[in-house]
C-alpha positions, 0 to 999 in steps of 0.5 A: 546521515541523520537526515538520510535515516530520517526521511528514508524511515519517513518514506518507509513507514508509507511504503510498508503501509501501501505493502501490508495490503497488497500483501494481505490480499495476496495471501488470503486469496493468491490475487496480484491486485494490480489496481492496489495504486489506484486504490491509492489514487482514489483514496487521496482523491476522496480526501482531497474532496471532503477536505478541500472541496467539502470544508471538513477537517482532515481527519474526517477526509482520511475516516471517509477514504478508508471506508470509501476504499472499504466499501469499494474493495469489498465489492471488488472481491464479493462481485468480480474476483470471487465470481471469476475465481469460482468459474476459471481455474486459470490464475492468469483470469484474475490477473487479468481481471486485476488490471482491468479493474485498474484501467477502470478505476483510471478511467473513473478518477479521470471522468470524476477528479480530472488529470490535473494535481490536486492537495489540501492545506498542511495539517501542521505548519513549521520544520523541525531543526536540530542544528541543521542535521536534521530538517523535517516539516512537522507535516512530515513527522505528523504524516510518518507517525500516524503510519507507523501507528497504523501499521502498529494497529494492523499488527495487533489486529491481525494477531489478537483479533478473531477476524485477524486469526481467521485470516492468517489461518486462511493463508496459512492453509485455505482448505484447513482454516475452511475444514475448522469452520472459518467462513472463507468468502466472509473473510477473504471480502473482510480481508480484501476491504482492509488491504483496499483500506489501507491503501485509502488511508496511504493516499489519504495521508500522503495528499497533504505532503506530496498530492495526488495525480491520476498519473501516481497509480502506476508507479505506487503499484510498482513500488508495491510489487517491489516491496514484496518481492524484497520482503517476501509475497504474501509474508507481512512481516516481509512487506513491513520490512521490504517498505522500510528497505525500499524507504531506505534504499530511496533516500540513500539513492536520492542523497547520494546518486544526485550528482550523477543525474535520475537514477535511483530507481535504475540502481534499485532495480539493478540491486533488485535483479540481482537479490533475485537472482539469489533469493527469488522468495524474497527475504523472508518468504518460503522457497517456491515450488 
């Protein structure tokens, strides 16, 4: 039980950090960013460059793909989201332009890194083992504990500082928050490029335990979705406790159901359809309509 809850916490922690900014993106300007696993993609791999590639230490791989992710999310939503939200009243145009934006960004990581698996060195060395009940490689621990702070630090931003508030008055009320002087295109690019961020540093993080493909873009995608139809969509309290939820339900699923072959993610799905079906807003979010 005890190794259950730890690593279903350790995956947790990852999967409410990749759900905090899709979410962040989805309240400020009602955009289903389908290249936000990606932008995970494209974050491990600049890691995984300047670390391995480049000599670095890691920390200056993990500061180099939050701004690089940054600085590509800001220009996403400066130059092609905002212009397309300006001249289409159809919500459907951005979706669109979202998962166009994935194939291209596929395309570029293809043409830059190529298809191959690529990681860096551990970051720490040695396993944890606490009488044989729980075993976890210090990496691991390392890795959980600088989510966990991360998503702490997202939190007292977007509560105690000026550009956090504006932010949430935004998705709170996006004609209001502009009536009392918030400057909306400022602050929906600010909040693009934090979501993108966030991804960034997940991929970042993650290249040192499990690596990085061209191919994890998809599935990290879904799994965000997921999150956020658990939690609640656009709600970051939701997407927080939806990653945790997700994290545990995975490592429940990955402990219990092995005998019986893959098929955590087919009993995940079932037990989402049917949480749907009852509570289509998700745990915490407001019913539609």
């Amino acid at each position: 039980m005890e190794q259950i809850l730890a690593n279903g916490l350790y995956l947790g922690a990852q999967y409410a950090l990749i759900a905090l900014g899709l979410t962040l993106i989805f309240s400020l300007m009602n955009v289903l960013n389908f290249a936000h696993g990606q932008m995970y993609v494209l974050g491990g791999f600049v890691t995984y460059t300047v670390v391995s590639q480049l000599g670095m230490p890691f920390i200056v791989g993990l500061l180099a793909s939050a701004v690089t992710l940054a600085v590509v999310g800001g220009l996403i939503e400066r130059y092609l989201f905002r212009t397309v939200i300006r001249r289409s009243h159809r919500e459907e145009s951005t979706m669109l332009l979202a998962a166009g934006i994935a194939f291209f960004l596929d395309a570029v990581i293809l043409l830059a890194f190529g298809e191959k698996q690529r990681g860096v060195p551990k970051i720490i060395n040695g396993v944890f083992n606490w009488d044989f009940r729980l075993i976890m490689p210090y990496d691991r621990i390392l890795i959980g504990a600088l989510a966990i702070a991360l998503i702490a630090a997202f939190i007292l931003f977007m509560q105690y500082s000026t550009a956090g508030r504006a932010m949430r008055a935004l998705a709170q009320d996006r004609v209001a928050a502009q009536l009392m002087g918030v400057d909306v295109n400022r602050y929906s690019t600010l909040g693009f490029a934090l979501g993108a961020m966030l991804a960034g540093l997940v991929g970042g993080l993650l290249v040192t335990i499990t690596g990085i493909n061209l191919g994890m873009g998809g599935p990290t995608s879904i799994k965000a979705f997921m999150m956020i139809m658990i939690g609640g969509a656009g709600v970051i309290s939701g997407a927080i406790a939806g990653g945790f939820i997700l994290g545990m339900m995975e490592s429940v699923g990955l402990t219990v159901l092995a005998a019986y072959g893959d098929i955590t993610y087919l009993a995940i799905f079932v037990l989402l359809m049917v949480f749907l079906a009852f509570r289509p807003q998700g745990l915490m979010g407001k019913p539609w309509g």
